[in-house]
LUMRO-943554 format. One record per residue (C-alpha): y, z, x; residue in three letters. Coordinates in nm, 4 decimals. Each point is the difference from the previous one (the first is absolute). Example, Ala and Ser with C-alpha at 12.3 -4.5 7.8 and 13.67 -1.06 7.14 Angstrom:
<pts>
@north:-0.4500; up:0.7800; east:1.2300; lopa:Ala
@north:0.3440; up:-0.0660; east:0.1370; lopa:Ser
</pts>
This chain:
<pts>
@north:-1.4247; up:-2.0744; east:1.4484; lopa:Unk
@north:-0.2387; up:0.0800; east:-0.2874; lopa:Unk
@north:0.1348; up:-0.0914; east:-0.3572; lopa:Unk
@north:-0.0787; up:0.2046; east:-0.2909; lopa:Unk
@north:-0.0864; up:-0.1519; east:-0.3245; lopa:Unk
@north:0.2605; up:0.0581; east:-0.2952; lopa:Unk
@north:-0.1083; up:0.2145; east:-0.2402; lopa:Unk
@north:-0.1797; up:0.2645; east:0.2202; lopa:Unk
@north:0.1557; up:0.2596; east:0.1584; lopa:Unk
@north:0.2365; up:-0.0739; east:0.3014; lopa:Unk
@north:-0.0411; up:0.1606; east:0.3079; lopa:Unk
@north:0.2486; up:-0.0379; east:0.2480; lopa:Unk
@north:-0.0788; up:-0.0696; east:0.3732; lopa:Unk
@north:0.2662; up:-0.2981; east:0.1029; lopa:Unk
@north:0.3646; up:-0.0719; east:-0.1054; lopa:Unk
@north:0.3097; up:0.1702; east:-0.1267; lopa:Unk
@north:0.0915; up:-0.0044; east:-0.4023; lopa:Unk
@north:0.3595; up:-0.1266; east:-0.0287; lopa:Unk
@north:0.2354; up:-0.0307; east:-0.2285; lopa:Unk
@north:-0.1485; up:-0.2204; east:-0.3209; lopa:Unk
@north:-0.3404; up:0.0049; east:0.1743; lopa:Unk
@north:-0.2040; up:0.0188; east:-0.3216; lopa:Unk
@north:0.2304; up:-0.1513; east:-0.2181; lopa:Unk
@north:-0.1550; up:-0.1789; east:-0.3065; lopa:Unk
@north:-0.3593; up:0.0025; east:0.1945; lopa:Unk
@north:-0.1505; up:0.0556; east:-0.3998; lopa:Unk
@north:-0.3854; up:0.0073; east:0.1086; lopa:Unk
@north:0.0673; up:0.3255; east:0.2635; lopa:Unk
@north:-0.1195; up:0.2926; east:-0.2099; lopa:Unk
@north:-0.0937; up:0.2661; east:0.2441; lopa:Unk
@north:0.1352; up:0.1623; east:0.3066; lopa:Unk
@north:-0.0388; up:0.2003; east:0.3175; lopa:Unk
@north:0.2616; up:0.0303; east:0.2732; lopa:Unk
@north:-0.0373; up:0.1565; east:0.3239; lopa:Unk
@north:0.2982; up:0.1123; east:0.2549; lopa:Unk
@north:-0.0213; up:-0.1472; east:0.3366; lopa:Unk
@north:0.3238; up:-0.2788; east:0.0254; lopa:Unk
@north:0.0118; up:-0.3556; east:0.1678; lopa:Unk
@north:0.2661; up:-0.2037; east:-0.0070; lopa:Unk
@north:-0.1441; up:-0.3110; east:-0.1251; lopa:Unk
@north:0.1589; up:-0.0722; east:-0.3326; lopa:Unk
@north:-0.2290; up:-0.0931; east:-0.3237; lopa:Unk
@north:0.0542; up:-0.2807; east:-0.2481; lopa:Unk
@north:-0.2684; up:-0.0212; east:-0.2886; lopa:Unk
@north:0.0037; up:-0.3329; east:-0.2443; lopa:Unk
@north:0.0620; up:0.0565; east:-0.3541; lopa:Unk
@north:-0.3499; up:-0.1637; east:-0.0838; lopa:Unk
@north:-0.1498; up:0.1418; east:0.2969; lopa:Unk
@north:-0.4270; up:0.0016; east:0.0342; lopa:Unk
@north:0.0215; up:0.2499; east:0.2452; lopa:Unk
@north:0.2268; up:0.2870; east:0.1401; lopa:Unk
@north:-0.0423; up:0.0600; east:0.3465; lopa:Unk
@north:-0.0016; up:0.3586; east:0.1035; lopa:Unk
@north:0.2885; up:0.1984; east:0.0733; lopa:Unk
@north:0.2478; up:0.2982; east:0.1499; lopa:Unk
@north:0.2433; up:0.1835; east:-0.1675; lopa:Unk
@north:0.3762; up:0.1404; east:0.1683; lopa:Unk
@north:0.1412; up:0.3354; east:-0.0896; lopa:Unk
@north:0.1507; up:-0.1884; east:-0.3046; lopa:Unk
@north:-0.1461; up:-0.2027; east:-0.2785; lopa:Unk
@north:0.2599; up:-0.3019; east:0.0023; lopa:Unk
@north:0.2072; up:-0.1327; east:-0.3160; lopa:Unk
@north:-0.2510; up:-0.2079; east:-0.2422; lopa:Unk
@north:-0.2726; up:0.0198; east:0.2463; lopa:Unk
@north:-0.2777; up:0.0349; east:-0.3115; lopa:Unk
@north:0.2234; up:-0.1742; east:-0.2669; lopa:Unk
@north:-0.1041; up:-0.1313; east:-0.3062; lopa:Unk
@north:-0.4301; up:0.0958; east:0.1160; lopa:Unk
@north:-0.1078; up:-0.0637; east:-0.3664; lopa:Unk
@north:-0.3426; up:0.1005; east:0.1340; lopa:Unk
@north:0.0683; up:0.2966; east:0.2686; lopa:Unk
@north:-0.2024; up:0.2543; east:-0.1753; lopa:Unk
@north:0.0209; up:0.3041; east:0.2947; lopa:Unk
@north:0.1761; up:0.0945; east:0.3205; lopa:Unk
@north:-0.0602; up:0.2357; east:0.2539; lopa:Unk
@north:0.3122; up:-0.0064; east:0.2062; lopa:Unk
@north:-0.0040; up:0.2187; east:0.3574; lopa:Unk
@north:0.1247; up:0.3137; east:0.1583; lopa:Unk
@north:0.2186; up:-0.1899; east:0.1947; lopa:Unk
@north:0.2426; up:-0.1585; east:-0.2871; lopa:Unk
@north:0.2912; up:0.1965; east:-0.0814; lopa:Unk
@north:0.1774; up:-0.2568; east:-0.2311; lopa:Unk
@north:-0.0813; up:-0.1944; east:-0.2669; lopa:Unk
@north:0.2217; up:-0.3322; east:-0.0080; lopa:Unk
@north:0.2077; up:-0.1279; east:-0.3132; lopa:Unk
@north:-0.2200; up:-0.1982; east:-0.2763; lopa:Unk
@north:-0.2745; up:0.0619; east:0.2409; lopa:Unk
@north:-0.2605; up:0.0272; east:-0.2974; lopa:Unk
@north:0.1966; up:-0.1661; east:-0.2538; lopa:Unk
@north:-0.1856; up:-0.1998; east:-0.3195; lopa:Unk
@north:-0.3344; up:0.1191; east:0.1712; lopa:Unk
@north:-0.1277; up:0.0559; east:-0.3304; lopa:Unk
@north:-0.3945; up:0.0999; east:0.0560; lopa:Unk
@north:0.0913; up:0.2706; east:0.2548; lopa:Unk
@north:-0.1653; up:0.2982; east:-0.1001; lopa:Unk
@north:-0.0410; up:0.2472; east:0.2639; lopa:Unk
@north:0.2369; up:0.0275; east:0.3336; lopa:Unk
@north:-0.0855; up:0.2501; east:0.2465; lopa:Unk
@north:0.3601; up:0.0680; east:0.1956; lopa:Unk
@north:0.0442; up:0.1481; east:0.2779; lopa:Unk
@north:0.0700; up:0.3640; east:0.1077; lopa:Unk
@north:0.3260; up:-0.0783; east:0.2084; lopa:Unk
@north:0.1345; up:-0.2298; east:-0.2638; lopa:Unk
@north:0.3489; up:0.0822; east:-0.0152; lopa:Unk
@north:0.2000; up:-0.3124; east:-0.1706; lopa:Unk
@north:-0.1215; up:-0.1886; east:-0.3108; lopa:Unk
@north:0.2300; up:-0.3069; east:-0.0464; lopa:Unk
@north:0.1944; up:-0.1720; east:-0.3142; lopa:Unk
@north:-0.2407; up:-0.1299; east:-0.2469; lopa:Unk
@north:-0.3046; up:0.0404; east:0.2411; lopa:Unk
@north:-0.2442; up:0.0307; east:-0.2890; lopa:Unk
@north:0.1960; up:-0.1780; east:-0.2680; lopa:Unk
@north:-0.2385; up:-0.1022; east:-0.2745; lopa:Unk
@north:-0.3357; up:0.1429; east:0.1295; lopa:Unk
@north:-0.1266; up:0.0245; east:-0.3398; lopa:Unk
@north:-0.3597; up:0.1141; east:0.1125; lopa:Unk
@north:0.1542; up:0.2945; east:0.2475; lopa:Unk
@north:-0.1473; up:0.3512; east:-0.1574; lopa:Unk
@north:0.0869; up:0.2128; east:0.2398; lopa:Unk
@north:0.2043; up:0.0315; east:0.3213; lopa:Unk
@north:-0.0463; up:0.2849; east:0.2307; lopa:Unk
@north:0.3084; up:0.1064; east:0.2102; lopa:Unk
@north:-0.0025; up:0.1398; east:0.3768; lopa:Unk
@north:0.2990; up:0.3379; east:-0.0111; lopa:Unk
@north:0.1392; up:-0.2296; east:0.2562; lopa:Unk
@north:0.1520; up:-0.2594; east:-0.2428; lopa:Unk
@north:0.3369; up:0.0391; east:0.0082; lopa:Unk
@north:0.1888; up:-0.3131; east:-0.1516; lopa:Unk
@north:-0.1476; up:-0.1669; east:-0.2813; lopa:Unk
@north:0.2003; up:-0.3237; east:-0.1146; lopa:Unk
@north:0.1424; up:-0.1441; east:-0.3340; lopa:Unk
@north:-0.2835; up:-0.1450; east:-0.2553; lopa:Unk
@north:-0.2732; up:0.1100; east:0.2878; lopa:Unk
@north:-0.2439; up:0.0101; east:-0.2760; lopa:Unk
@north:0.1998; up:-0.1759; east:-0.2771; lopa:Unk
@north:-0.2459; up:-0.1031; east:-0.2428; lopa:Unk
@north:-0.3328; up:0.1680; east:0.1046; lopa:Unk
@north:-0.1524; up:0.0124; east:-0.4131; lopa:Unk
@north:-0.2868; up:0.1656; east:0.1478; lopa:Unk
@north:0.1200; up:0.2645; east:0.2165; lopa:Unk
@north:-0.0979; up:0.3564; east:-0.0681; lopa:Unk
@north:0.0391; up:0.1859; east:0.2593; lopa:Unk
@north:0.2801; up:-0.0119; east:0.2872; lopa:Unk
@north:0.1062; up:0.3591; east:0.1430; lopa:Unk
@north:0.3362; up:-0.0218; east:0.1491; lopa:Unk
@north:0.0456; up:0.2017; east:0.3104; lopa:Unk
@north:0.1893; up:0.3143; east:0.0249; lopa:Unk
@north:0.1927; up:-0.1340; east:0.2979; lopa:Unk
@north:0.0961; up:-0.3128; east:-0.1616; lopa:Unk
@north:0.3948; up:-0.0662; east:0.1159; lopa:Unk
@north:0.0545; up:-0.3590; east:-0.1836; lopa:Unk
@north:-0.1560; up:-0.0744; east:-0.3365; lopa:Unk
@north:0.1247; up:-0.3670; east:-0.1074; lopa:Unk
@north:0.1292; up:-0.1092; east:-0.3339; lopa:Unk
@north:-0.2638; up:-0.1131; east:-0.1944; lopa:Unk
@north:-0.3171; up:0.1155; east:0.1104; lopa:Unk
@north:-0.2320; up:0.0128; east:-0.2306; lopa:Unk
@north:0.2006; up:-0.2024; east:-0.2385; lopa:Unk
@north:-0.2961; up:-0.1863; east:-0.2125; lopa:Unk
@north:-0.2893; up:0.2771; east:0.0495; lopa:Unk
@north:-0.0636; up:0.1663; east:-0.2762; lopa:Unk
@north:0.1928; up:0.3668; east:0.0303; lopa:Unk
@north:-0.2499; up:0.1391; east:-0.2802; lopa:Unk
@north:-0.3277; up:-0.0819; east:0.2404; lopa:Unk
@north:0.1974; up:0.0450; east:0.3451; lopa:Unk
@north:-0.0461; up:0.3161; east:0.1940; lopa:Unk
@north:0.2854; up:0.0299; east:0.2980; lopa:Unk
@north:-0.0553; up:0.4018; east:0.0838; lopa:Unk
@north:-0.2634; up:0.2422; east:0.0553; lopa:Unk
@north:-0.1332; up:0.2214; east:-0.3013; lopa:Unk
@north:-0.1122; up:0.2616; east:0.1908; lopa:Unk
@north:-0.0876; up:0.1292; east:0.3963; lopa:Unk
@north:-0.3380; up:-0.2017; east:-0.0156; lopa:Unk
@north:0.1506; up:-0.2982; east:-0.1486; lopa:Unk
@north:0.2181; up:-0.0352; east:0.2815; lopa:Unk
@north:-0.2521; up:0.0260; east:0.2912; lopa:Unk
@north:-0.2349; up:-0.2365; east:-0.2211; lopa:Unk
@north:0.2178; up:-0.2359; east:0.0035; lopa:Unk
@north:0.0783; up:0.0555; east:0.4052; lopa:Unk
@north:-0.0317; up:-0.2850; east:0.2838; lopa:Unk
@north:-0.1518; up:0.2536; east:0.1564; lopa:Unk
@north:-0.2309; up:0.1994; east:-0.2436; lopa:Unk
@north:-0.3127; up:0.2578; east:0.1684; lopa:Unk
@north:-0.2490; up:0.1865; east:-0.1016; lopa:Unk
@north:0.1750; up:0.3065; east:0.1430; lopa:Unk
@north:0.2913; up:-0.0358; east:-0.1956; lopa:Unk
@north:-0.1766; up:-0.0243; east:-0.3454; lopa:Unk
@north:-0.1526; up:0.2781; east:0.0659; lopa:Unk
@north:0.2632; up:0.2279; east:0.0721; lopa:Unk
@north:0.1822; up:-0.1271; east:-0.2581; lopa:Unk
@north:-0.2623; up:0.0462; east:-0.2720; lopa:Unk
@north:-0.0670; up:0.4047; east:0.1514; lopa:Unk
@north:0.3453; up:0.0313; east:-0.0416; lopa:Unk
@north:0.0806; up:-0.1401; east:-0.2659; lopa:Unk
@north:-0.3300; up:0.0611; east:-0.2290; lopa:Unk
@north:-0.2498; up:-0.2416; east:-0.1979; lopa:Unk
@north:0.2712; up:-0.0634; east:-0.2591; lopa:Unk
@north:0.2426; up:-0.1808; east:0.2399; lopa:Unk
@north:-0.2901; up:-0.2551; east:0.0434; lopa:Unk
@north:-0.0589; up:-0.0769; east:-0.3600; lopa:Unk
@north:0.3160; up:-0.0387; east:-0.0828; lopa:Unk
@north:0.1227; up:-0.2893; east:-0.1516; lopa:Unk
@north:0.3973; up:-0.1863; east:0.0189; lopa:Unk
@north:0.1521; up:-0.2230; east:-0.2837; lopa:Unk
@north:-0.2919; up:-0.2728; east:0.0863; lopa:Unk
@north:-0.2806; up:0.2284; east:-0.0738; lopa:Unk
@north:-0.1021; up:-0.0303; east:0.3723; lopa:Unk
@north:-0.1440; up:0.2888; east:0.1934; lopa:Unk
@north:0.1044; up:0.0152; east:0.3860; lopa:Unk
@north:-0.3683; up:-0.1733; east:0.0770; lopa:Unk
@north:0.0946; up:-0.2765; east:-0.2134; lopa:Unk
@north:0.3213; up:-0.0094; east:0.3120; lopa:Unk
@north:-0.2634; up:0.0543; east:0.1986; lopa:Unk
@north:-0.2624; up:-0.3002; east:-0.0307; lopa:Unk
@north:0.3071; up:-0.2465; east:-0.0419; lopa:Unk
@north:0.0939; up:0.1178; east:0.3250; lopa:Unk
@north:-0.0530; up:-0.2682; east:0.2687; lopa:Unk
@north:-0.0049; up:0.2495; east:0.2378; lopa:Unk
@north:-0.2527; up:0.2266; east:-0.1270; lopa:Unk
@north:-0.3132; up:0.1148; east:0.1863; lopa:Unk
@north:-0.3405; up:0.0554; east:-0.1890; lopa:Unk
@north:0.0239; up:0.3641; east:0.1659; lopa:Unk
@north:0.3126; up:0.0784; east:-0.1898; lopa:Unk
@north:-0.1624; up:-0.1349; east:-0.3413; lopa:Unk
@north:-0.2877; up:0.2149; east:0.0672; lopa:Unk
@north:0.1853; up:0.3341; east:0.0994; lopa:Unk
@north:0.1817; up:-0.0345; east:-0.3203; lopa:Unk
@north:-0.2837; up:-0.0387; east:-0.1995; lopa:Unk
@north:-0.2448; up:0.2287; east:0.1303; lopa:Unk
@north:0.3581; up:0.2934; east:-0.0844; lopa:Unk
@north:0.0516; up:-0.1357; east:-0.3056; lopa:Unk
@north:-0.3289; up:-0.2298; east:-0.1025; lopa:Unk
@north:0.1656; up:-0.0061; east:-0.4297; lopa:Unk
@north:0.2623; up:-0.2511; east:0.1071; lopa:Unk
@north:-0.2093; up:-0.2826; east:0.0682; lopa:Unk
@north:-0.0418; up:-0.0574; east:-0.3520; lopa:Unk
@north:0.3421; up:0.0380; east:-0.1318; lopa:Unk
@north:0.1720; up:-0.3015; east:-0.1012; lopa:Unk
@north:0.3112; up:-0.1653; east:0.0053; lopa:Unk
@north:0.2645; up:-0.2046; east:-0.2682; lopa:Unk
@north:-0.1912; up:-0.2729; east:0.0694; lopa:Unk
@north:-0.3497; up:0.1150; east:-0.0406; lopa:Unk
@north:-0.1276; up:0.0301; east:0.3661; lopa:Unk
@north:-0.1122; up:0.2750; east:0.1991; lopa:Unk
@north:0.0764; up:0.0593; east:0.3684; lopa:Unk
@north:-0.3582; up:-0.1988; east:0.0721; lopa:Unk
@north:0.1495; up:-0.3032; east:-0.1722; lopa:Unk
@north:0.3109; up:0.0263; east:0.1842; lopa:Unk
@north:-0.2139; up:0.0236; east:0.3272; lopa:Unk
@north:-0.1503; up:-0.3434; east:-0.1124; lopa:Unk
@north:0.3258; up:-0.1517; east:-0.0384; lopa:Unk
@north:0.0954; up:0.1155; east:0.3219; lopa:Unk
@north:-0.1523; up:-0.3063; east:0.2157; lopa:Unk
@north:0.1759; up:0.0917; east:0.2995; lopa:Unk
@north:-0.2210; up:0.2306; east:0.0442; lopa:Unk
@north:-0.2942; up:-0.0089; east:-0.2502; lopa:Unk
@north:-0.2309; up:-0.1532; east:0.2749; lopa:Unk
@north:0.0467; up:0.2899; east:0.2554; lopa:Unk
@north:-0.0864; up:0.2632; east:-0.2544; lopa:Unk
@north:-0.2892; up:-0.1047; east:-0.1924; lopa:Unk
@north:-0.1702; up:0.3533; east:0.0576; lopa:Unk
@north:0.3159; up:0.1542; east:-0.1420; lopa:Unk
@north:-0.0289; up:-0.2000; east:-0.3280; lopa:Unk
@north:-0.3463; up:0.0856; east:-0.0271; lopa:Unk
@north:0.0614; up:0.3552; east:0.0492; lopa:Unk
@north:0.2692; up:-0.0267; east:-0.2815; lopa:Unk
@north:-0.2763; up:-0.1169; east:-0.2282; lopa:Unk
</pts>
């Protein structure tokens, strides 16, 4: 079995992640999980040197990333449909987390206290989210809650800051922006439909639908351009905070790497 140094991204080829898997491993700070399942069960040391690869179940288990002061991203895959209680709790540094499209459970407290999260991007097939899910998330901007949403837990968002915190669509565009599964195709109908104004509009953040877009850690460098070469203005616009859509993209690392033309073409 090869190991893979902490502190690099994690690819899995070898065991199962359990319940508590991850918990308290502080130097793990990215990661990249693919589908297949094994049966072997996974037990990292707190002050482990190395984490040896790994598969991931259907379900992220209870506490299985707990307390990863240094998890920074996670790209979790197609297969997972739940997310387990406290499952990302206290990892402060995470940043980006690219979920799944059949993600359909998010469990109590699962990102309690990920004070770095900015954005979270939600499949239409979430259907439960539990109590405190994101209690605490002082960053968090951006987390569009899904039309067919049947269970909303007490408590929330309970810590984010309401004034910063956007939880539905402004507009048409806004809402495929912010899409798992976001095209070219439908950007473009939307914006012939719709007109040039839809895509320079801005919600209570100052934030056009490209600024959705480029946070997106499902976004394509064919979708960026397509809206840009309709409606070329709105990569200089600007949000609350200052940034432009190019900015965001940059912040993005999920997917920074794989669109380097795309940023350039922003330029």
């Amino acid at each position: 079995m090869i190991k893979v140094e902490v502190g690099m991204v994690i690819y899995s080829s070898g065991l199962t992640c359990q319940r508590s898997t991850f918990l308290t491993v502080h130097p793990l700070s990215a990661l990249i999980m693919v589908s297949r399942v094994v049966k072997k069960p996974l037990k990292v040391p707190r002050n482990s040197s190395f984490i040896p690869p790994f598969l991931l179940p259907s379900t992220i288990k209870d506490y299985a990333f707990y307390n990863c002061t240094s998890l920074v991203r996670v790209t979790i895959p197609d297969t997972v449909t739940r997310i387990g209680e406290s499952a990302f709790y206290d990892c402060v540094s995470l940043r980006y987390i690219r979920l799944p499209p059949n993600l359909e459970f998010i469990g109590r407290q699962a990102f309690y206290n990920c004070t770095s999260l900015q954005a979270v991007f939600l499949p239409p097939t979430v259907t439960h989210i539990d109590r405190k899910a994101f209690y605490n998330c002082t960053s968090l901007r951006l987390c569009i809650l899904p039309e067919l949403i049947q269970h909303l837990g007490d408590r929330v968002f309970q810590g984010c800051n309401s004034r910063r915190l956007s939880t539905t669509s402004s507009n048409n565009l806004s809402k495929i922006c912010c899409s798992t599964s976001v095209n070219s195709q439908s950007i473009q109908e939307c914006i012939d439909t719709h007109g040039i104004e839809r895509a320079t509009e801005v919600n209570h953040q100052q934030m056009t639908a490209l600024h959705i877009l480029c946070a997106n850690p499902h976004v394509t460098g064919g979708c960026i351009r397509t809206y840009l070469q309709l409606v070329p203005e709105a990569a200089e616009q600007q949000d609350s905070d200052g940034m432009t859509p190019f900015q965001r993209l940059c912040r993005n690392d999920v997917t920074l790497l794989s669109y380097r033309r795309t940023a350039a073409f922003l330029l």
